[in-house]
C-alpha positions as CSV (number, residue, x, y, z in Angstrom):
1,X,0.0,0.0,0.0
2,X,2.0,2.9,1.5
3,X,5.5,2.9,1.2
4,X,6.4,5.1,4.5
5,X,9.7,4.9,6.2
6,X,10.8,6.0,9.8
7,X,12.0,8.9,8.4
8,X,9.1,10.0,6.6
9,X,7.0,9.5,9.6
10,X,9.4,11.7,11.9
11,X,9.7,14.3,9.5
12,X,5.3,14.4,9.8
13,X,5.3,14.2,13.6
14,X,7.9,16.9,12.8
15,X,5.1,19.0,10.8
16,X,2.6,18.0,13.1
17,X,4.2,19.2,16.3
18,X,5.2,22.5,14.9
19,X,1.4,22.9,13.0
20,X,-0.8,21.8,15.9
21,X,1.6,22.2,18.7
22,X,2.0,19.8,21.6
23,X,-1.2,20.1,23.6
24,X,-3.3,19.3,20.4
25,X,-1.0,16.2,19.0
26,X,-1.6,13.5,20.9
27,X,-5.5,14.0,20.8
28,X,-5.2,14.3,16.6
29,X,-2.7,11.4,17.0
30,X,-5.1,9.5,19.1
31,X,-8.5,10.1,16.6
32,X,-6.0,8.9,13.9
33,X,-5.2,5.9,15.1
34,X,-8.9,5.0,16.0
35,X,-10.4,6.3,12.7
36,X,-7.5,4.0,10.9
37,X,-8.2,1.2,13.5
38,X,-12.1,1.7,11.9
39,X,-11.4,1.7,8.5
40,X,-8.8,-1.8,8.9
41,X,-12.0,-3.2,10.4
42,X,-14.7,-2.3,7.6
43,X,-12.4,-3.6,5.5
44,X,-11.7,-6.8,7.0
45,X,-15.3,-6.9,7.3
46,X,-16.4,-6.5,3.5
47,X,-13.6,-9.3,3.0
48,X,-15.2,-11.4,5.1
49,X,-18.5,-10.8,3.5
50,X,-17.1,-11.2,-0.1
51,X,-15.5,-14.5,1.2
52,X,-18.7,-15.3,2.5
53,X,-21.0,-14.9,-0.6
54,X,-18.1,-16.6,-2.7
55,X,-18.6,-19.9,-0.1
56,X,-22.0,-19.7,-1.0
57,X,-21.9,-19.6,-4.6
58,X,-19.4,-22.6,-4.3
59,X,-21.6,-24.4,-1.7
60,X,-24.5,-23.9,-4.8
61,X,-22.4,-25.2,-7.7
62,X,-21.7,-28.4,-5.3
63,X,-25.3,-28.7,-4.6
64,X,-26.6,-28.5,-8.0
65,X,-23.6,-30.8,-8.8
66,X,-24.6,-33.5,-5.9
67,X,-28.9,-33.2,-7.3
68,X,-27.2,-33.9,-10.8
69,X,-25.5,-36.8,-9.4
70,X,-28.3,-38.2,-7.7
71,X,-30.7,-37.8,-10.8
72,X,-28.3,-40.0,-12.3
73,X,-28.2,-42.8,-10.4
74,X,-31.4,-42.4,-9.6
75,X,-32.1,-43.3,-13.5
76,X,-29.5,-45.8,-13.5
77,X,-31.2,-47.4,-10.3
78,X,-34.7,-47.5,-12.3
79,X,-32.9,-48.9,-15.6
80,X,-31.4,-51.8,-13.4
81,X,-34.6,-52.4,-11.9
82,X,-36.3,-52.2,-14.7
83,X,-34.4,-55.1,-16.7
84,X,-34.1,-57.1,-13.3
85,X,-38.1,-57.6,-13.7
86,X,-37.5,-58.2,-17.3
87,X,-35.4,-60.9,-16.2
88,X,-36.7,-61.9,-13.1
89,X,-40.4,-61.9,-15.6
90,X,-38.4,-64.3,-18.4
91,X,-37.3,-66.6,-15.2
92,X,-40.9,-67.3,-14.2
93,X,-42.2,-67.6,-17.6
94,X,-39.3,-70.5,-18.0
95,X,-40.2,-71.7,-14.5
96,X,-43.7,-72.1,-15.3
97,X,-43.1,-74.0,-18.5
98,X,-40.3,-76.6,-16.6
99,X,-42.8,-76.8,-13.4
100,X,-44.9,-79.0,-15.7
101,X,-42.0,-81.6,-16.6
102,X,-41.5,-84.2,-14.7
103,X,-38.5,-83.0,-12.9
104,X,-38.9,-83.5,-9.0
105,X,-36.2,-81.1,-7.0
106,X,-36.9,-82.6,-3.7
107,X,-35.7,-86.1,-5.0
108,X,-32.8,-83.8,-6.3
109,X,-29.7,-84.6,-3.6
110,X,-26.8,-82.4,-3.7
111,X,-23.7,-84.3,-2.7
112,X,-21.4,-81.6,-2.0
113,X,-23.1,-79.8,0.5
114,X,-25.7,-82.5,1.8
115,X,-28.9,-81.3,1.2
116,X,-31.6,-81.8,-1.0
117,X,-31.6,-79.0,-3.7
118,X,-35.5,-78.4,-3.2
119,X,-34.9,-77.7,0.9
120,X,-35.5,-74.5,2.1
121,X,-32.2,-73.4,3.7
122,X,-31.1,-73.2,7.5
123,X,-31.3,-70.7,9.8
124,X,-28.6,-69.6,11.9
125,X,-30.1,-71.2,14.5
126,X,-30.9,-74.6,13.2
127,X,-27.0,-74.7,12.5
128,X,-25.8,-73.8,15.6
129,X,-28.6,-76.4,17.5
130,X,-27.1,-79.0,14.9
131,X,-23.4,-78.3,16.1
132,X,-24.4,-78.6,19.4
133,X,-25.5,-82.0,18.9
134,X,-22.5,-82.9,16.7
135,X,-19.8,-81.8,19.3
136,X,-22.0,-84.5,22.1
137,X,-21.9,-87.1,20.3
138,X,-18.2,-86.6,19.2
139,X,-17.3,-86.1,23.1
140,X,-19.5,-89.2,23.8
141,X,-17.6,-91.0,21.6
142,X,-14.0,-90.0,22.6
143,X,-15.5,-90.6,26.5
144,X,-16.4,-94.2,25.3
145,X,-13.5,-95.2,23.3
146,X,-10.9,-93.3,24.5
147,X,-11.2,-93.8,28.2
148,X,-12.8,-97.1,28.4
149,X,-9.6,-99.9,28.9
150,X,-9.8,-103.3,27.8
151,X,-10.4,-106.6,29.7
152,X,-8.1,-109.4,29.8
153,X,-9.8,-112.4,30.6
């Protein structure tokens, strides 16, 4: 802004004393200092309110980029939907044809995991219940075998 030295500021407190003399200059000094104390502070002010109204035109441009972004998958959501019921609609249609064959999926025995193919599937808890039972009888059996010692006759 202003390029003022120390010298240029002595040689106006120089002016000054001799103009206003030394009752009056530390009074003007003083009302200086405030009314440049006032004017830093409107200024920092309207920066802060030009900051302020530039946030918000930023915060816009992301909203109305985020609503764009959301219309988009929004269509993309109902395009995927729309060809899973195509789909899903072809599935039943072959379904409904192969539902009249003879094919029987409860006789259908999967060997690999050990159910039927046509059985609903387990709940948590009827596989936990079913471990239960599998570690008795395994701890039976090492109790039975393991422990028990043979007779000599």
């Amino acid at each position: 802004m202003l390029d003022i030295g120390f010298s240029e500021l002595v040689l106006i407190a120089g002016v000054g004393l001799v103009v206003l003399g030394p009752k009056r200059l530390p009074v003007v000094t003083r009302t200086i200092g405030a009314l440049l104390g006032k004017a830093q502070r409107y200024v920092a002010d309207v920066k802060n309110d030009i900051q302020r109204q530039m946030d918000v035109e930023e915060l816009r441009k992301m909203q109305k980029s985020v609503n764009d972004l959301g219309q988009e998958i929004q269509t993309g959501v109902n395009s995927v939907e729309q060809e899973l019921q195509g789909v899903t609609g072809g599935i039943g249609q072959g379904l409904g044809n192969f539902e009249g064959s003879d094919a029987d999926f409860a006789s259908v025995y999967d060997k690999k995991s050990g159910y039927y193919l046509g059985a609903p599937d387990r709940s948590w808890t009827r596989e936990q219940d079913d471990e239960r039972v599998r570690d008795r009888i395994k701890s039976r059996m090492r109790k039975r075998y393991l422990t028990k010692r043979p007779r000599y006759d």
